[in-house]
N, C-alpha and C positions, 0 to 999 in steps of 0.2 A: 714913563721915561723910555726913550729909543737910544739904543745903542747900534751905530750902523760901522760896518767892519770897514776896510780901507779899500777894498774892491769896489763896493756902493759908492762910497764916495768916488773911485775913477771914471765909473761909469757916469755917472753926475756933471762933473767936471769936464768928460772928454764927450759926453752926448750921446753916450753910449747906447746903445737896442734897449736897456732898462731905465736910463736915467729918468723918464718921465714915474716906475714905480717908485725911486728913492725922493723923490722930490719932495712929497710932501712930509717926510721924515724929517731932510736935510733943511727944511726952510723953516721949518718949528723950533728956533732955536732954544726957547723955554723951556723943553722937555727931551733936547740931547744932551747924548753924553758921548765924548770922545774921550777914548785913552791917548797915551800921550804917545804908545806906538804906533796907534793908527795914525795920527799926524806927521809923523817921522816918515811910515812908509809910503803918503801920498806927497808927501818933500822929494821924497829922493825919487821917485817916481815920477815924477813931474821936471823937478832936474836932470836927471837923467834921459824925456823924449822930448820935453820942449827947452825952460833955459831956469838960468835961477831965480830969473825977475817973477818969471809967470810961480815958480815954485813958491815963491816968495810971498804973491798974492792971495795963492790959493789956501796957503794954510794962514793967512794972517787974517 
């Protein structure tokens, strides 16, 4: 199982310098695991630099 923090995930999301190391973490979804605050803080994170729609996608 991979548990990837909420940072992995921005970098992921926003294309960041590492996104390509979380990727294959992030695309395994069989063997992730997200807490329910790491969802939370790439929400508000996302609502907060882009809009609510994109926040809305990204964590659904």
């Amino acid at each position: 199982m991979n548990l990837v923090d909420s940072s992995g995930w921005l970098e992921y999301y926003t294309g960041g310098n590492r996104a390509n190391d979380y990727a294959p973490y992030l695309e395994e979804a069989a063997n992730l695991i997200t807490p329910a605050i790491v969802i939370f803080e790439v929400y508000k994170w996302i609502r907060r630099e882009r809009s609510e729609e994109a926040a809305l996608l990204a964590v659904g």
